[in-house]
PQR file with spaces between the fields and no chain letter, atoms N, CA, C, O and H, PARSE charges and radii, in Angstrom:
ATOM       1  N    UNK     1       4.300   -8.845  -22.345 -0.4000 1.5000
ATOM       2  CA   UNK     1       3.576   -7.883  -21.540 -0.0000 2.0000
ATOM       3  C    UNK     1       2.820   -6.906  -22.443  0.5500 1.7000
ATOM       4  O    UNK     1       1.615   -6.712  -22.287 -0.5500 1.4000
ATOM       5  N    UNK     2       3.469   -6.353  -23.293 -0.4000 1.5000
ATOM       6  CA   UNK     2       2.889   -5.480  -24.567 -0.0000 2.0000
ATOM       7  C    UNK     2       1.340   -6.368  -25.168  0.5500 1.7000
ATOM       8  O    UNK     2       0.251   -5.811  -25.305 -0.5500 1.4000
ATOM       9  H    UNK     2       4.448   -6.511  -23.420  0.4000 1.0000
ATOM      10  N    UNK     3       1.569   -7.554  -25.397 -0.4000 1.5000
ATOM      11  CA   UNK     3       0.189   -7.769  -25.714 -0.0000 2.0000
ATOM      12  C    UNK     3      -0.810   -8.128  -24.961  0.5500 1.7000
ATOM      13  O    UNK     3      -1.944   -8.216  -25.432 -0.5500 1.4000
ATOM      14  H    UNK     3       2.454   -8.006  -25.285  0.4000 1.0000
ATOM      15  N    UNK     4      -0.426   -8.500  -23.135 -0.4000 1.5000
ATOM      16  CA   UNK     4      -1.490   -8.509  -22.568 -0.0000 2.0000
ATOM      17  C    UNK     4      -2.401   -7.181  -22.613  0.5500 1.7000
ATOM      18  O    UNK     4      -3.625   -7.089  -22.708 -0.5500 1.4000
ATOM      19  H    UNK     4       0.495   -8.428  -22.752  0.4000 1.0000
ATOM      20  N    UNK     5      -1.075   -5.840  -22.480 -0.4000 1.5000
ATOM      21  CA   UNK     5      -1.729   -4.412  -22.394 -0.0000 2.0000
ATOM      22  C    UNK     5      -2.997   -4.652  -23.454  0.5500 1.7000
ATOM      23  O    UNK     5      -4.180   -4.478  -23.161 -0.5500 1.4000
ATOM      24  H    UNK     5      -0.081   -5.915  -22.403  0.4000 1.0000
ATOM      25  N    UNK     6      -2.611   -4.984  -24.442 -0.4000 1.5000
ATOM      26  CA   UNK     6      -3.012   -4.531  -25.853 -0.0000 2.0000
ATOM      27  C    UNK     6      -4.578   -5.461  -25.882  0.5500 1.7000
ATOM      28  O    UNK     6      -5.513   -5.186  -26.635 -0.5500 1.4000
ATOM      29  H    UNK     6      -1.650   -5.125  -24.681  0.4000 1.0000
ATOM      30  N    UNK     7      -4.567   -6.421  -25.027 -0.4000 1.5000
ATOM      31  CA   UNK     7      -5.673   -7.326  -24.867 -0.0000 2.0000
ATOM      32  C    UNK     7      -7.002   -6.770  -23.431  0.5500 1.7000
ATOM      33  O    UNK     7      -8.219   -6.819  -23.253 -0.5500 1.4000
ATOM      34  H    UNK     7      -3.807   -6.644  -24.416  0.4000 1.0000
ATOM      35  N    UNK     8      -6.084   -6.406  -22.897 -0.4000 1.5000
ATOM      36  CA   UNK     8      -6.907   -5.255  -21.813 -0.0000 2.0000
ATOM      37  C    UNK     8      -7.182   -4.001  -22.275  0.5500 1.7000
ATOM      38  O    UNK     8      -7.886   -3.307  -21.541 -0.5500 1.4000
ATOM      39  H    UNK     8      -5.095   -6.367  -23.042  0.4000 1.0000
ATOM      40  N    UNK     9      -6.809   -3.540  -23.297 -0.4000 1.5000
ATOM      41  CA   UNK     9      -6.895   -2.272  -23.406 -0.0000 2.0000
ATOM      42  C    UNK     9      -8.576   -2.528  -24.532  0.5500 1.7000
ATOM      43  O    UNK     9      -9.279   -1.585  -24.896 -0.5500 1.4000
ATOM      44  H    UNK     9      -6.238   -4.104  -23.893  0.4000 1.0000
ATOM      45  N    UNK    10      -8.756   -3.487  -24.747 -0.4000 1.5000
ATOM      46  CA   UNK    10      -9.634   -3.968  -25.753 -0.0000 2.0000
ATOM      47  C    UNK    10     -11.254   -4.342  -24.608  0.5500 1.7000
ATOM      48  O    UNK    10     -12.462   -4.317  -24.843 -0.5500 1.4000
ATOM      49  H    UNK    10      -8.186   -4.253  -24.451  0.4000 1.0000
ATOM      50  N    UNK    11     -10.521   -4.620  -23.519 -0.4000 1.5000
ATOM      51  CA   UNK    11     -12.360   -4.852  -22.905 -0.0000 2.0000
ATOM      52  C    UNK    11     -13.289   -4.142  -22.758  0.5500 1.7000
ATOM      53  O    UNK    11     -13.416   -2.934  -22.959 -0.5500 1.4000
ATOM      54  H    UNK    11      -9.540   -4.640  -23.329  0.4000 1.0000
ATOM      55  N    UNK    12     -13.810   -4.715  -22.481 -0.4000 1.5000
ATOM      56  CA   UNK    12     -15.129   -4.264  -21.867 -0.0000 2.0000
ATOM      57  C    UNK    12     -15.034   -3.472  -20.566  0.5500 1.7000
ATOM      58  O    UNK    12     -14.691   -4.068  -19.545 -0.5500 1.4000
ATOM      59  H    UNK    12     -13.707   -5.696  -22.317  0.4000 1.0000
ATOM      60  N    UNK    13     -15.398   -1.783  -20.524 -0.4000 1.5000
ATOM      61  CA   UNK    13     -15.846   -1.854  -18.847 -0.0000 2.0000
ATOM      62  C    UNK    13     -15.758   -3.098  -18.090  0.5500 1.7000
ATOM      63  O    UNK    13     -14.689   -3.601  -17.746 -0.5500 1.4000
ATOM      64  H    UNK    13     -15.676   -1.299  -21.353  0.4000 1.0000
ATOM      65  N    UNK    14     -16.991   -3.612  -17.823 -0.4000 1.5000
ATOM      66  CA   UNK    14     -17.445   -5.049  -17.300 -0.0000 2.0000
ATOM      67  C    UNK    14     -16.444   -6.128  -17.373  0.5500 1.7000
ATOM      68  O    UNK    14     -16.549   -6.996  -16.506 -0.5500 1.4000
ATOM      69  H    UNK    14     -17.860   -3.203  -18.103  0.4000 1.0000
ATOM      70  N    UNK    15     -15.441   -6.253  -18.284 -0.4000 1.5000
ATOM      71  CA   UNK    15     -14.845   -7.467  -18.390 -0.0000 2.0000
ATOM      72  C    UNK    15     -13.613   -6.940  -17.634  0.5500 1.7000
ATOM      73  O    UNK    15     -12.851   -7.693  -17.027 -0.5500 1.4000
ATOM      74  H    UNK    15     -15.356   -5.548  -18.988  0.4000 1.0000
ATOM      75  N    UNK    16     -13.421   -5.303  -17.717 -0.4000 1.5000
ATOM      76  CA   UNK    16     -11.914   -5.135  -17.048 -0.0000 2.0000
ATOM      77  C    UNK    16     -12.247   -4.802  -15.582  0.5500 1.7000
ATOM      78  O    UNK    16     -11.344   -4.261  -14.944 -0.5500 1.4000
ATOM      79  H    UNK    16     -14.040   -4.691  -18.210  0.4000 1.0000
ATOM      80  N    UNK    17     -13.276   -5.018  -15.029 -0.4000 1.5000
ATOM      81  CA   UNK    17     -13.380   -4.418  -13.800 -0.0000 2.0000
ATOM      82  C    UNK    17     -13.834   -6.192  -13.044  0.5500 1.7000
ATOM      83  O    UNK    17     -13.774   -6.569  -11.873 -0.5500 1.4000
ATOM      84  H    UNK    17     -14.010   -5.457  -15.547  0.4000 1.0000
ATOM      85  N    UNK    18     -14.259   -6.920  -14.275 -0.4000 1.5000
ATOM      86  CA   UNK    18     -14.057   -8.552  -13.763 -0.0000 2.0000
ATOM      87  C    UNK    18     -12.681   -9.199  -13.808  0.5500 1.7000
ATOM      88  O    UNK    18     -12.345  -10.242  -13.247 -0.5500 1.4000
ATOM      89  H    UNK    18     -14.307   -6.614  -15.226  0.4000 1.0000
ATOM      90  N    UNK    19     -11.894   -8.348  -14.622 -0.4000 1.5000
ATOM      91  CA   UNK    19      -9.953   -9.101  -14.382 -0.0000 2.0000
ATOM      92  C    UNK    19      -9.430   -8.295  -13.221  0.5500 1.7000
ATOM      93  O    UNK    19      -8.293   -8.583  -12.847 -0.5500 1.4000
ATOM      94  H    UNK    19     -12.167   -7.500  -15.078  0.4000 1.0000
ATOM      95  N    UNK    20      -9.888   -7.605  -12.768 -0.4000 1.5000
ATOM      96  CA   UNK    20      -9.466   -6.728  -11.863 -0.0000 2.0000
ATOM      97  C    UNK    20      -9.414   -7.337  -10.555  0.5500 1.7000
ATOM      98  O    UNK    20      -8.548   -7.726   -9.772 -0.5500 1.4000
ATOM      99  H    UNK    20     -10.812   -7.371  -13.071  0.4000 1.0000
ATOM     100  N    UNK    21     -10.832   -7.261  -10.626 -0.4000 1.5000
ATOM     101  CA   UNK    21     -11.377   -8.173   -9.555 -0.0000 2.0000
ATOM     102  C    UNK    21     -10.996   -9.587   -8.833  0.5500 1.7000
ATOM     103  O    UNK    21     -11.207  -10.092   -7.730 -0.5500 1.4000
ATOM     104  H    UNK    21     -11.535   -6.945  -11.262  0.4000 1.0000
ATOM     105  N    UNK    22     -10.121  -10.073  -10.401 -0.4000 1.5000
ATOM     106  CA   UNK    22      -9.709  -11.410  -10.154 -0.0000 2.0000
ATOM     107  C    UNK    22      -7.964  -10.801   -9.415  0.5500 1.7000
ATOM     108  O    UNK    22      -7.487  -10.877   -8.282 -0.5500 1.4000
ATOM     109  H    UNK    22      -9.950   -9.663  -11.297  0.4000 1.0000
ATOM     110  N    UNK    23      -7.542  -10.330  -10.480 -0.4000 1.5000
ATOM     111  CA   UNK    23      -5.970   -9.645   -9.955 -0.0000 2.0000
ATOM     112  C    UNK    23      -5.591   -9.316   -8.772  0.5500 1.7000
ATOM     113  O    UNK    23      -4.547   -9.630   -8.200 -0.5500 1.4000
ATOM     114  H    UNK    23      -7.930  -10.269  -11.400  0.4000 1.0000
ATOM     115  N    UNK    24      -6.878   -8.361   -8.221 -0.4000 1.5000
ATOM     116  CA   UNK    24      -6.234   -7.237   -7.288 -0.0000 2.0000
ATOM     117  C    UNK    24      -5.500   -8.508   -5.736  0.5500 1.7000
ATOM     118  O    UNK    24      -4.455   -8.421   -5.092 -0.5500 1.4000
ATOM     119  H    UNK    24      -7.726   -8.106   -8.685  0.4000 1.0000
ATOM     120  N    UNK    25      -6.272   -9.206   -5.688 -0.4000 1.5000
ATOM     121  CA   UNK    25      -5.900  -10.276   -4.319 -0.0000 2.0000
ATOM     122  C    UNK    25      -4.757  -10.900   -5.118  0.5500 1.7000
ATOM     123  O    UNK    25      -3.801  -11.039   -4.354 -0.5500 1.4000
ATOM     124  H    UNK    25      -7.122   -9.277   -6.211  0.4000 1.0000
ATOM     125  N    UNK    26      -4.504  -11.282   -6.208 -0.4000 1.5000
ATOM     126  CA   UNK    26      -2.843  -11.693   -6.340 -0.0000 2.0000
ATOM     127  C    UNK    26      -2.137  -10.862   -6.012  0.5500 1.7000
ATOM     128  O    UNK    26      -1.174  -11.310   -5.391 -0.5500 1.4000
ATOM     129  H    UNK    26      -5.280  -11.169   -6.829  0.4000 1.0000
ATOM     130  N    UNK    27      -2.142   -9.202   -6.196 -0.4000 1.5000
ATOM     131  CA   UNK    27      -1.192   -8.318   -6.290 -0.0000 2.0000
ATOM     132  C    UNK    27      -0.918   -7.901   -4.763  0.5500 1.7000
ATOM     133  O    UNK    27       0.241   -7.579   -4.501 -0.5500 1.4000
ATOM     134  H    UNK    27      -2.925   -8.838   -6.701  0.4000 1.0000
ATOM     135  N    UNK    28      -1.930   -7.873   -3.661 -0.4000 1.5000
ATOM     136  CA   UNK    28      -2.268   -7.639   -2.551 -0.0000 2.0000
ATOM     137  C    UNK    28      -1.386   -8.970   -1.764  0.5500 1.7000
ATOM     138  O    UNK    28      -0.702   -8.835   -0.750 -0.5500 1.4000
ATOM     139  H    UNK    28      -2.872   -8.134   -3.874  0.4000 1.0000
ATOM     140  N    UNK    29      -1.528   -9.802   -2.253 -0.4000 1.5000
ATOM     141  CA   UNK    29      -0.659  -11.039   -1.443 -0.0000 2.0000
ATOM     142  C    UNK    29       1.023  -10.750   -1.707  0.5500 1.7000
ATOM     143  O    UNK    29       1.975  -10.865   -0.935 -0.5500 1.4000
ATOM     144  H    UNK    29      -2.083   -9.912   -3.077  0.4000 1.0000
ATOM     145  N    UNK    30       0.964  -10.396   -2.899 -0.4000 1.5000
ATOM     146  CA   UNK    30       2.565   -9.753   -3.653 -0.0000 2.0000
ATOM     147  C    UNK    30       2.883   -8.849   -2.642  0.5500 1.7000
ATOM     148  O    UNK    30       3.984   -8.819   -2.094 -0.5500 1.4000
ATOM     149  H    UNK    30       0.190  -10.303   -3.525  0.4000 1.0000
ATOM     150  N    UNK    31       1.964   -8.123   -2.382 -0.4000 1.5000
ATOM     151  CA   UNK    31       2.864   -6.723   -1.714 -0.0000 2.0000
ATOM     152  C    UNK    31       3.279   -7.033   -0.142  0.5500 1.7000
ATOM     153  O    UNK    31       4.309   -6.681    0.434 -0.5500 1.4000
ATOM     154  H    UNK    31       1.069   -8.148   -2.827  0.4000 1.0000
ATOM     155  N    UNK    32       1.732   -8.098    0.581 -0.4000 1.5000
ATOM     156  CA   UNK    32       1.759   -8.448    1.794 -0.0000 2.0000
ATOM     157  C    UNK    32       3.433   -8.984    2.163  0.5500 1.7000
ATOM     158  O    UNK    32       4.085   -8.589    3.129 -0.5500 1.4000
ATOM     159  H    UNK    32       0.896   -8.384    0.114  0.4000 1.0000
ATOM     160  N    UNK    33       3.812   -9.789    1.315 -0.4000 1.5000
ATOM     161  CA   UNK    33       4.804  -10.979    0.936 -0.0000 2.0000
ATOM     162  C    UNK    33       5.809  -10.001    0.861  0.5500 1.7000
ATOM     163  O    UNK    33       6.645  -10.303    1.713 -0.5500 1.4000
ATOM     164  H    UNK    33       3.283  -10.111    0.530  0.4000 1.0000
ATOM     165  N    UNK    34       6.228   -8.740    0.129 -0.4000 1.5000
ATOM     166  CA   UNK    34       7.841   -7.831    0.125 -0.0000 2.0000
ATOM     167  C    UNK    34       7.205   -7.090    1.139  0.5500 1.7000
ATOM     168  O    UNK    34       7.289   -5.969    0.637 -0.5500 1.4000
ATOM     169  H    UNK    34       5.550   -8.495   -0.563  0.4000 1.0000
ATOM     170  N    UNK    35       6.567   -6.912    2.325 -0.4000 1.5000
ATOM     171  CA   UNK    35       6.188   -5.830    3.239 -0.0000 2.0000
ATOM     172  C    UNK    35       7.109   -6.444    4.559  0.5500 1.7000
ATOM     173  O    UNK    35       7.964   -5.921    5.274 -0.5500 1.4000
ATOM     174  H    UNK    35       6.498   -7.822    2.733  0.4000 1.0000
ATOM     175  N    UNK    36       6.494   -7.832    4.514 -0.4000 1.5000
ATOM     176  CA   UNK    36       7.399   -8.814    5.816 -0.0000 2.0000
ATOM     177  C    UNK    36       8.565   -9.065    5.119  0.5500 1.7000
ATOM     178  O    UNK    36       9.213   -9.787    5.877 -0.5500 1.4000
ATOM     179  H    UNK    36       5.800   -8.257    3.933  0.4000 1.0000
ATOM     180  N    UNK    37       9.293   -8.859    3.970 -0.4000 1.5000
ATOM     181  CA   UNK    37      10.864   -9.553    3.416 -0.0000 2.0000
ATOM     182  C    UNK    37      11.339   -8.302    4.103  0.5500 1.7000
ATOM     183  O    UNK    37      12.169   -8.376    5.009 -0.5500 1.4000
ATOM     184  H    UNK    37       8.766   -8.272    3.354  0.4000 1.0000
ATOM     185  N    UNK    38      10.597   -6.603    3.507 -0.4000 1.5000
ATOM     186  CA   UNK    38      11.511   -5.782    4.021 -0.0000 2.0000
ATOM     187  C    UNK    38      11.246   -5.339    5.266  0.5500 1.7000
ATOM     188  O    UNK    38      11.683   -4.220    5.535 -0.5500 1.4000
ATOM     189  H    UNK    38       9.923   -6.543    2.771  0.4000 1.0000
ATOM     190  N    UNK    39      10.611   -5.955    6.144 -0.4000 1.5000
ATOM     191  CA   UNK    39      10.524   -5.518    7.698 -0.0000 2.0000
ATOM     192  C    UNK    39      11.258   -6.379    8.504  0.5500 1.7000
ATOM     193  O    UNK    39      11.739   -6.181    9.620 -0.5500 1.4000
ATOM     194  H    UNK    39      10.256   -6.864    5.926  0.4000 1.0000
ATOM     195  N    UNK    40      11.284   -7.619    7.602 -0.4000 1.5000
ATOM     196  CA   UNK    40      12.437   -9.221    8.095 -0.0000 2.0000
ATOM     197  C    UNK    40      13.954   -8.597    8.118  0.5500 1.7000
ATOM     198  O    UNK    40      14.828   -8.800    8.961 -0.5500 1.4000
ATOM     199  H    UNK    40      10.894   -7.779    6.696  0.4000 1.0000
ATOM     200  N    UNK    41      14.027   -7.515    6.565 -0.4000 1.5000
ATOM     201  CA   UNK    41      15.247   -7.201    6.670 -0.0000 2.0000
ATOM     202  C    UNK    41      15.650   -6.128    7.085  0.5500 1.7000
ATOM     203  O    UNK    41      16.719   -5.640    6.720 -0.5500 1.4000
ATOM     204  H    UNK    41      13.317   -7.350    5.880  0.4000 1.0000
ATOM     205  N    UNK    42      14.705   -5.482    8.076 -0.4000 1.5000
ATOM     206  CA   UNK    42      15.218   -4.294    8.846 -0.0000 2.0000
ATOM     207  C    UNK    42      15.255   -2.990    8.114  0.5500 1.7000
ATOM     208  O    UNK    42      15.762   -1.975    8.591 -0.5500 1.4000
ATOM     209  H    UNK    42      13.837   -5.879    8.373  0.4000 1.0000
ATOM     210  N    UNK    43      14.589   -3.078    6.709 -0.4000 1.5000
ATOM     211  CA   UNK    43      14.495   -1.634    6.001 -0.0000 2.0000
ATOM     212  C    UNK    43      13.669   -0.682    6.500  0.5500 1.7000
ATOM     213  O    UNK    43      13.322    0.315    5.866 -0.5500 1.4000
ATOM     214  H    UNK    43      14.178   -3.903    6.322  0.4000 1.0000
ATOM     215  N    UNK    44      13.294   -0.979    7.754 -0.4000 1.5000
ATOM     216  CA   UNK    44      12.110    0.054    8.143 -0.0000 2.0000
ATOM     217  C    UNK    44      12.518    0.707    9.904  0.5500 1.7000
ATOM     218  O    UNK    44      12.141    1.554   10.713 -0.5500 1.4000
ATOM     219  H    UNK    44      13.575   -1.789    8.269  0.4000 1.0000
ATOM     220  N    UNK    45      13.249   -0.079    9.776 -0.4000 1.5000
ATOM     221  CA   UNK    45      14.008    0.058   11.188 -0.0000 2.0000
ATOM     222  C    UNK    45      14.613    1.826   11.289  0.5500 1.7000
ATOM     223  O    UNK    45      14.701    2.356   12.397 -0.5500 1.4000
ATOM     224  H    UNK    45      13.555   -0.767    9.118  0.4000 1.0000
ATOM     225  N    UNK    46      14.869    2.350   10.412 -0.4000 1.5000
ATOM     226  CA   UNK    46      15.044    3.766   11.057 -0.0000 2.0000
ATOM     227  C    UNK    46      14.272    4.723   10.686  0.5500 1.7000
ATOM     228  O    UNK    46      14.815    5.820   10.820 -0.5500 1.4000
ATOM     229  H    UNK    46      14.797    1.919    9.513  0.4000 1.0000
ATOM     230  N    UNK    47      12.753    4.775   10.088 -0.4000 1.5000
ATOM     231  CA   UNK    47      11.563    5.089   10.243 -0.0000 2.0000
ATOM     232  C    UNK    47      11.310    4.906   11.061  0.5500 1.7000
ATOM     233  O    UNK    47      11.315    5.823   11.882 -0.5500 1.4000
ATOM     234  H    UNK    47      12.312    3.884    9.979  0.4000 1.0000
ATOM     235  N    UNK    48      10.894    3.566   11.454 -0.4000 1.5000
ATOM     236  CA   UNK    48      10.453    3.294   13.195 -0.0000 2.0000
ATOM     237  C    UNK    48      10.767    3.941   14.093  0.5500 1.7000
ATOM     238  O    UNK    48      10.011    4.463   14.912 -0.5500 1.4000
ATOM     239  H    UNK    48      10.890    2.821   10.787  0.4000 1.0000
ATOM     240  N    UNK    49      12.583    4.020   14.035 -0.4000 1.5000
ATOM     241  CA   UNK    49      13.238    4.726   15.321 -0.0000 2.0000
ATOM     242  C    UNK    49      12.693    6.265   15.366  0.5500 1.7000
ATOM     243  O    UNK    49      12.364    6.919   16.357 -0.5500 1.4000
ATOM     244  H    UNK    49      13.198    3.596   13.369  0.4000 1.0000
ATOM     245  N    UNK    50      12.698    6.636   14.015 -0.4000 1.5000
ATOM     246  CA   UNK    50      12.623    8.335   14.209 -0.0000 2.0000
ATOM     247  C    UNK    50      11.306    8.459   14.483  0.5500 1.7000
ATOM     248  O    UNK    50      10.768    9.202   15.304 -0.5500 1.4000
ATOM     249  H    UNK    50      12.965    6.105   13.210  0.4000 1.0000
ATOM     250  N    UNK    51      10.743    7.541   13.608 -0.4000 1.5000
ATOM     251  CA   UNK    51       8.458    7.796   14.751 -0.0000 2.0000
ATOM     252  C    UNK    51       8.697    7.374   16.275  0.5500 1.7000
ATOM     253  O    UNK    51       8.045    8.013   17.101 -0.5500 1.4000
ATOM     254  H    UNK    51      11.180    6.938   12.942  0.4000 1.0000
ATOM     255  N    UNK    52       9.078    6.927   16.486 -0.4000 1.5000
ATOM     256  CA   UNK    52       9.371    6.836   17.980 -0.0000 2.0000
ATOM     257  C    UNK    52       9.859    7.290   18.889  0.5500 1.7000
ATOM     258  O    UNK    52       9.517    7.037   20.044 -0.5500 1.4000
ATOM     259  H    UNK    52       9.607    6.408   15.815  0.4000 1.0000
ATOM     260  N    UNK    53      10.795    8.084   18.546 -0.4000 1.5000
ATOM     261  CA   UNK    53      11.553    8.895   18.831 -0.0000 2.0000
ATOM     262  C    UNK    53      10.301   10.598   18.958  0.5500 1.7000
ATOM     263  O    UNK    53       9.882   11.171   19.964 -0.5500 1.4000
ATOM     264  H    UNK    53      11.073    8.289   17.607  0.4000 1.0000
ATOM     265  N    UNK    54      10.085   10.889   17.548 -0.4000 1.5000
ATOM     266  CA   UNK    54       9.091   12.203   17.346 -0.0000 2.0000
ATOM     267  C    UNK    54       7.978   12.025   18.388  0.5500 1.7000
ATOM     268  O    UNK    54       7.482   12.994   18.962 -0.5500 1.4000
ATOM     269  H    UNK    54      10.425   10.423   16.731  0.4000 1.0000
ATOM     270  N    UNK    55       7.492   10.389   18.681 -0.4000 1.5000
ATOM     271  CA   UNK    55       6.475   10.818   19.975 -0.0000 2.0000
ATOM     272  C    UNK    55       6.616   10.568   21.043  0.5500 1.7000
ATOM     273  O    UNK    55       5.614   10.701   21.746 -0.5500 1.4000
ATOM     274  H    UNK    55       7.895    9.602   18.214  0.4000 1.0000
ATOM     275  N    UNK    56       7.840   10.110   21.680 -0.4000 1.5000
ATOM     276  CA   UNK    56       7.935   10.506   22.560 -0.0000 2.0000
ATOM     277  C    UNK    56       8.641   11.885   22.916  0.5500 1.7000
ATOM     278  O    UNK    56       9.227   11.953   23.997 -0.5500 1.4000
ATOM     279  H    UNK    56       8.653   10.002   21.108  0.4000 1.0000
ATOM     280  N    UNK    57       8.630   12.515   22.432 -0.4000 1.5000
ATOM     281  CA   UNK    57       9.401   13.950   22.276 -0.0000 2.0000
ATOM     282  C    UNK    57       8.003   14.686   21.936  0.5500 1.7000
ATOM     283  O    UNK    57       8.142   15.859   21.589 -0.5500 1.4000
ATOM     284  H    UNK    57       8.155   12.459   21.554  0.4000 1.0000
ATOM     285  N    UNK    58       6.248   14.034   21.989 -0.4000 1.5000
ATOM     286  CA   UNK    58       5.849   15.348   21.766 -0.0000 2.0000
ATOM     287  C    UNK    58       5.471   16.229   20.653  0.5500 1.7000
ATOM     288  O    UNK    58       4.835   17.283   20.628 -0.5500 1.4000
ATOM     289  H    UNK    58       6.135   13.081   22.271  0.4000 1.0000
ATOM     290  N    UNK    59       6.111   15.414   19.600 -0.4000 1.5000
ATOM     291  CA   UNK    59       6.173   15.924   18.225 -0.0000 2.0000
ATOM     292  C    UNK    59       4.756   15.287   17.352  0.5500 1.7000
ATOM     293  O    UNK    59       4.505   15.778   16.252 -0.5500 1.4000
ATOM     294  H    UNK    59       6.627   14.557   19.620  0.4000 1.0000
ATOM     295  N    UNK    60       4.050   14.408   17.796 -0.4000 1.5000
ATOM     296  CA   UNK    60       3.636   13.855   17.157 -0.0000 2.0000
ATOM     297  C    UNK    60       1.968   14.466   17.262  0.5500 1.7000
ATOM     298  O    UNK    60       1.705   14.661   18.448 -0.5500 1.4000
ATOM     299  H    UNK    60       4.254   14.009   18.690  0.4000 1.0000
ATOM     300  N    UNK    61       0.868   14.791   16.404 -0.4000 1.5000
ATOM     301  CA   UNK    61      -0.564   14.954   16.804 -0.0000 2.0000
ATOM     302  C    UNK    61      -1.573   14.442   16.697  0.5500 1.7000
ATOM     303  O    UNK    61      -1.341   13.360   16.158 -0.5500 1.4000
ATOM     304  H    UNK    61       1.082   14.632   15.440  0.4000 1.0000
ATOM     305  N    UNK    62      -2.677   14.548   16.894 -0.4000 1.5000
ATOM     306  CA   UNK    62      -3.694   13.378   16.843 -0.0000 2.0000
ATOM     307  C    UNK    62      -3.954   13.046   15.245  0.5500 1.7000
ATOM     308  O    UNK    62      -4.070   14.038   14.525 -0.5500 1.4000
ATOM     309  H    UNK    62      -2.866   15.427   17.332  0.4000 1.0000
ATOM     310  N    UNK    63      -4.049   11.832   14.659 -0.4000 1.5000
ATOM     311  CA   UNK    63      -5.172   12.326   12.919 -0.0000 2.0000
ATOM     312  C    UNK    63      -6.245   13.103   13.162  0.5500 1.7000
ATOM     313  O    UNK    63      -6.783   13.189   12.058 -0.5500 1.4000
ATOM     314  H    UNK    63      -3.955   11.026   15.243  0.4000 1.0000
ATOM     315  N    UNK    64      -7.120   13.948   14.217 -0.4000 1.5000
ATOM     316  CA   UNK    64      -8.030   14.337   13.760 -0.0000 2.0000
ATOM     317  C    UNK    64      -7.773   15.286   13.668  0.5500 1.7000
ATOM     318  O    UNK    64      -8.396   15.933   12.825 -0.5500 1.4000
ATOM     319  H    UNK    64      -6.683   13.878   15.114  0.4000 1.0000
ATOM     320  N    UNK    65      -6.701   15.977   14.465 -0.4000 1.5000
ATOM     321  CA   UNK    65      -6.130   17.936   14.586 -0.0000 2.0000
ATOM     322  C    UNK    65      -5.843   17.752   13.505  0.5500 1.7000
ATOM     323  O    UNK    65      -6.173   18.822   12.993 -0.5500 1.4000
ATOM     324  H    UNK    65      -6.196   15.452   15.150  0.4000 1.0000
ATOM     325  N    UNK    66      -5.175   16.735   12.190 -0.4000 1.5000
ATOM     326  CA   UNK    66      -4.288   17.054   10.898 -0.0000 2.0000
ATOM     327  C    UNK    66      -5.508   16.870   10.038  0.5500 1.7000
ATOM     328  O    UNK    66      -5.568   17.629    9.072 -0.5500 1.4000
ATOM     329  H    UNK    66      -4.907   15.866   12.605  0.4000 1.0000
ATOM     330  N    UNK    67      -6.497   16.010   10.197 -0.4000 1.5000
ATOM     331  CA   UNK    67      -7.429   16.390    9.041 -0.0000 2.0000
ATOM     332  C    UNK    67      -8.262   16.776    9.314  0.5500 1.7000
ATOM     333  O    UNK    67      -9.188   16.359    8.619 -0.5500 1.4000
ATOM     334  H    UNK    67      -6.449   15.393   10.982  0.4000 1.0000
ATOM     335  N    UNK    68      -8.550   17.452   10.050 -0.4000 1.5000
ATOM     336  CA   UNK    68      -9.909   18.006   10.695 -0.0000 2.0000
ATOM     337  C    UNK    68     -11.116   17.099   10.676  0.5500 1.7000
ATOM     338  O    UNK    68     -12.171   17.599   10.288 -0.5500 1.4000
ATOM     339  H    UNK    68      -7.798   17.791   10.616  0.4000 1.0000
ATOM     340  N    UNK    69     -11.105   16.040   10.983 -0.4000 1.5000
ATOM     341  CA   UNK    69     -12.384   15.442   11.342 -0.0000 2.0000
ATOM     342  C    UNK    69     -11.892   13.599   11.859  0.5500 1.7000
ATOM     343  O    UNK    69     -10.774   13.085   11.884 -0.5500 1.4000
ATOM     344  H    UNK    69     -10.247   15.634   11.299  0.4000 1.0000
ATOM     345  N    UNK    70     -13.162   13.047   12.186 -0.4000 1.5000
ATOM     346  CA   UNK    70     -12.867   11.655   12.732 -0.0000 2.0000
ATOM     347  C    UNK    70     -12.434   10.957   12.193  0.5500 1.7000
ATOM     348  O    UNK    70     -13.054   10.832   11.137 -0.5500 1.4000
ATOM     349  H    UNK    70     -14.071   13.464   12.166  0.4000 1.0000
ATOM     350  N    UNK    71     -11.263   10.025   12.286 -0.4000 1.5000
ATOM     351  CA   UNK    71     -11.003    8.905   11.398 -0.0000 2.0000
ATOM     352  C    UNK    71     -10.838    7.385   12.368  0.5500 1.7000
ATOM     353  O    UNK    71     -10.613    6.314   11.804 -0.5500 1.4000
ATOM     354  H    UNK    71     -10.760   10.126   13.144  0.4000 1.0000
């Protein structure tokens, strides 16, 4: 790993924003891939409950009152 750094750390603008380019959709499929392992395994399950919980209780506000503008 130390010498890939050491081989990226050597490009080009242009050449690191072309490995990038190639990377970022491997890393994006990586994350897609542990997002459903930990929603398969229920690690999100009491986030869920408590957002669900906060709106139906009322607690919850629009995104545009929190950032002040349209999203």
């Amino acid at each position: 790993v130390a010498e890939i750094r050491e081989a990226i750390a050597k490009l080009s603008p242009r050449e690191y924003c072309e490995l990038m380019a190639e990377l970022h959709p491997l890393a994006e499929d990586e994350w897609d891939k542990q997002m459903k392992a930990d929603a398969a395994a229920g690690k999100f399950d009491k986030m869920n409950a408590r957002a669900d919980a906060d709106f139906k209780a009322g607690r919850c506000e629009p995104l545009e009152r929190i950032f002040g503008q349209e999203v």
